[in-house]
C-alpha positions as CSV (number, residue, x, y, z in Angstrom):
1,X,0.0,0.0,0.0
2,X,2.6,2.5,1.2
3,X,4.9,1.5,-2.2
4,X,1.9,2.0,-4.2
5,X,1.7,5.7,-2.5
6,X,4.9,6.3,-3.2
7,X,4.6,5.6,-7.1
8,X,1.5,7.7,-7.5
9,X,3.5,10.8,-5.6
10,X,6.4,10.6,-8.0
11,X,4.7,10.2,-11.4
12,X,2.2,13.6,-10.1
13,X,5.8,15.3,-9.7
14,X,6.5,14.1,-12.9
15,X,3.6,15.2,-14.7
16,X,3.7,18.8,-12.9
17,X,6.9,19.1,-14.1
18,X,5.9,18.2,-17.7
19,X,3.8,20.5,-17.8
20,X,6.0,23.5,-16.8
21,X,8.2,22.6,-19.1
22,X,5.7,22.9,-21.9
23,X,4.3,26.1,-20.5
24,X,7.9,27.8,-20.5
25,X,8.5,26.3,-24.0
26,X,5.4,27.8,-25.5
27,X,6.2,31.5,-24.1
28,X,10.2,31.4,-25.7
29,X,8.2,30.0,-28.9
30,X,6.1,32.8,-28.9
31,X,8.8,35.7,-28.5
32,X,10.8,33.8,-31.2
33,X,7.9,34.2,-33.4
34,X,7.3,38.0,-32.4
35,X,10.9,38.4,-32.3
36,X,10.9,36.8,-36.1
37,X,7.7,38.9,-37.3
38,X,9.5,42.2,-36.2
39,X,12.6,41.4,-38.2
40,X,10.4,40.4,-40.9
41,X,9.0,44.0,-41.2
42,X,12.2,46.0,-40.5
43,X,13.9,44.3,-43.6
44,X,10.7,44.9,-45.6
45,X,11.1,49.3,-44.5
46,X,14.5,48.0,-45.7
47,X,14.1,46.8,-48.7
48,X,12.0,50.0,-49.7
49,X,8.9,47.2,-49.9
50,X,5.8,49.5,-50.5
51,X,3.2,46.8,-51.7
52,X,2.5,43.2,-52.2
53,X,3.8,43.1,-55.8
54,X,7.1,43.8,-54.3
55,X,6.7,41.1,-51.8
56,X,6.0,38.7,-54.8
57,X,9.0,40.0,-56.9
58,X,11.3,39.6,-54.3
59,X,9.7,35.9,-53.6
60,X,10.1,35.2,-57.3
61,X,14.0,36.1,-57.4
62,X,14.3,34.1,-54.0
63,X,13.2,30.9,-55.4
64,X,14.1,31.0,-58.8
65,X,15.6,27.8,-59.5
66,X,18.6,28.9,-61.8
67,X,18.9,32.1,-60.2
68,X,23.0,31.3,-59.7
69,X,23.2,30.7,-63.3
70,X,22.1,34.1,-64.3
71,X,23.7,36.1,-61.5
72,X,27.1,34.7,-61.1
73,X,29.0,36.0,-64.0
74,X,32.2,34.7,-62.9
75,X,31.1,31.2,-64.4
76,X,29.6,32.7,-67.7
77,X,31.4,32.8,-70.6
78,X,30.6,36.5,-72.9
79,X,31.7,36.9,-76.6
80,X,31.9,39.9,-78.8
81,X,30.7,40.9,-81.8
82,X,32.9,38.1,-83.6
83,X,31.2,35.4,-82.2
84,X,31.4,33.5,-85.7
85,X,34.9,32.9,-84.8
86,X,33.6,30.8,-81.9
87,X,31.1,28.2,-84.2
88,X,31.7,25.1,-85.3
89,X,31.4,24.3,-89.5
90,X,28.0,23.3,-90.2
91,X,29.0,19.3,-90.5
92,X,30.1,19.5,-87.2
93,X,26.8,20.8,-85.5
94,X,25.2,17.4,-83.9
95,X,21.3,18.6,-82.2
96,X,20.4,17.0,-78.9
97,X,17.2,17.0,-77.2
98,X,16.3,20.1,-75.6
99,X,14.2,18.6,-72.8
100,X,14.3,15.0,-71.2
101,X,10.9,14.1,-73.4
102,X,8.1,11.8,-72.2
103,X,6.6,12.5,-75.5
104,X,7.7,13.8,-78.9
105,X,5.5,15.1,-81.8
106,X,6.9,15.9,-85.0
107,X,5.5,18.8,-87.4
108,X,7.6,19.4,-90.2
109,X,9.8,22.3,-89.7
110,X,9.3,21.5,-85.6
111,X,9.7,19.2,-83.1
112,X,7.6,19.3,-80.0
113,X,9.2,17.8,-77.2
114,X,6.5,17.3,-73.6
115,X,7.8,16.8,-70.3
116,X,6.5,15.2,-67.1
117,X,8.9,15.3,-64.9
118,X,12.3,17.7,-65.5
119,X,11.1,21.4,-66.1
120,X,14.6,21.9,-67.2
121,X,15.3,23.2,-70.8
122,X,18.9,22.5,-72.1
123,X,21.0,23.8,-74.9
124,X,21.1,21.3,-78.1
125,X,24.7,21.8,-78.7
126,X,27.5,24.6,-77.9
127,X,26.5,27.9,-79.6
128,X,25.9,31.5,-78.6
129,X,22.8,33.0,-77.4
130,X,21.5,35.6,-80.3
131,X,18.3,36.6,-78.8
132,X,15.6,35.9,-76.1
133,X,12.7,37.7,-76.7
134,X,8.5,36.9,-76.8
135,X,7.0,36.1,-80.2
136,X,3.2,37.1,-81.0
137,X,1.4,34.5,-78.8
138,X,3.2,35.7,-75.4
139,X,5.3,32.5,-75.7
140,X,9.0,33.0,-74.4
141,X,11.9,32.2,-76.8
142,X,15.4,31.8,-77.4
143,X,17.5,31.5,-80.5
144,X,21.1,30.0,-80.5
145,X,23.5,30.4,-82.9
146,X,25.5,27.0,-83.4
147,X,27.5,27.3,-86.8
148,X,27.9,30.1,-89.5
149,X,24.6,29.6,-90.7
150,X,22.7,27.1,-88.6
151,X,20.8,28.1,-85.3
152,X,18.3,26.6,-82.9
153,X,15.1,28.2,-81.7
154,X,13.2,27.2,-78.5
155,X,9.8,28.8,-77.9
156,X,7.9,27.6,-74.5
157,X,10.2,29.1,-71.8
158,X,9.5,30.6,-68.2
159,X,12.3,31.4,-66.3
160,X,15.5,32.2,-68.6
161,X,19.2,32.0,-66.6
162,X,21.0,32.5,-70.0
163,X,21.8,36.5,-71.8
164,X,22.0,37.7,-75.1
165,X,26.1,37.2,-76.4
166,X,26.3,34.0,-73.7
167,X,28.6,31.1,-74.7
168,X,26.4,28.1,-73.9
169,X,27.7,24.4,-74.2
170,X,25.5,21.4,-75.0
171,X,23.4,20.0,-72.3
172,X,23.9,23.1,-70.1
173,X,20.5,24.0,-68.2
174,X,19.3,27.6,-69.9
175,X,15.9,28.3,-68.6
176,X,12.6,26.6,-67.2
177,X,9.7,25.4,-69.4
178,X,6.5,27.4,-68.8
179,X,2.9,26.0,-67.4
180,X,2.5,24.1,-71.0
181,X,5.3,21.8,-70.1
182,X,6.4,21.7,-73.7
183,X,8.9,23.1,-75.9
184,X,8.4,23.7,-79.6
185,X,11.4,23.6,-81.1
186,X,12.7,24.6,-84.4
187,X,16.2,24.6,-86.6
188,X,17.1,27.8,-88.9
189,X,19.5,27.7,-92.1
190,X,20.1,31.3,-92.3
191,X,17.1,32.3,-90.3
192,X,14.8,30.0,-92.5
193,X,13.0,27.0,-91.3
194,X,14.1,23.6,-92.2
195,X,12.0,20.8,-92.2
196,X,13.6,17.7,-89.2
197,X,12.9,14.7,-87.5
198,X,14.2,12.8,-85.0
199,X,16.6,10.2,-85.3
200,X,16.9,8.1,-82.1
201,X,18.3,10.8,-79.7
202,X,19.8,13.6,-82.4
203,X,17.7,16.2,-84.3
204,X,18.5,15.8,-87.9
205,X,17.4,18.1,-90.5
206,X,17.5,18.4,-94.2
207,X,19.2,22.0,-95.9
């Protein structure tokens, strides 16, 4: 009787103390949360943040996945204006896939790649970048220049971590695909549209 007492003293102590533990545990995790919500608005006054737009554009640039890419120059490779000097010969140009495909659709003078999984759009083979711009459908572009007279153009892109007069090599990451998860892309013989087809994993194309 007096053991079982003894048992049922101890395990109340126990519990009590439990308890006062929790209790100062929830009063540091609400400063910390104050403390956090107080630095969160002095960096905003910071930051010259004057509406939620800001917030969002500053959220964007945060999580942008390539964001090292476009900002870290030291690792990016700039040409002048005699970047033809940089090309391969025409024979030597070998097209990769753009995207790691699910599903491919072919349409004459373009290749439709979809993806499922990677959102990841990759250059086809070493060139420079000659233009990134929006064509007439609000669909994102880029166009890289691979040989004296042949060039690549991807349309379907978001989030772009490549500029105009960049050295790209093939297979490097240079943007994100945009909600469609496709990429329509398209090979130029002096900026005119040849008709290709793919040939296992290459883009082959007749001149």
């Amino acid at each position: 009787m007096n053991k079982a007492t003894i048992m049922s003293i101890k395990q109340q102590k126990i519990v009590y103390q439990h308890k006062k533990i929790g209790q100062s545990m929830g009063l540091v995790y609400s400063i910390s949360v104050f403390a956090f919500i107080v630095l969160c608005f002095s960096c905003l006054r910071i930051m010259n943040v004057q509406s939620i737009n800001d917030v969002f554009s500053i959220a964007e640039s945060v999580f942008n996945p390539i964001l090292p890419l476009y900002h870290d120059n030291s690792v990016i490779d700039f040409v002048s204006s005699d970047y033809l000097e940089h090309l391969k010969e025409d024979k030597d140009v070998k097209l990769s896939l753009p995207v790691r495909a699910s599903q491919v659709e072919e349409q004459g003078t373009s290749i439709i790649f979809r993806a499922d999984n990677s959102i990841m759009v990759l250059a086809p083979e070493d060139g420079i970048v000659t233009k990134i711009e929006t064509n007439a459908d609000g669909k994102k572009y880029i166009i890289i220049q691979h040989s004296t007279s042949i060039s690549t153009q991807l349309v379907g892109l978001d989030v772009v971590g490549v500029e105009v007069g960049q050295q790209v090599k093939m297979g490097q990451e240079l943007a994100t695909m945009d909600s469609s998860n496709q990429i329509m892309m398209s090979v130029l013989q002096n900026n005119q549209s040849l008709n290709i087809h793919l040939d296992q994993k290459t883009i082959q194309w007749e001149a």
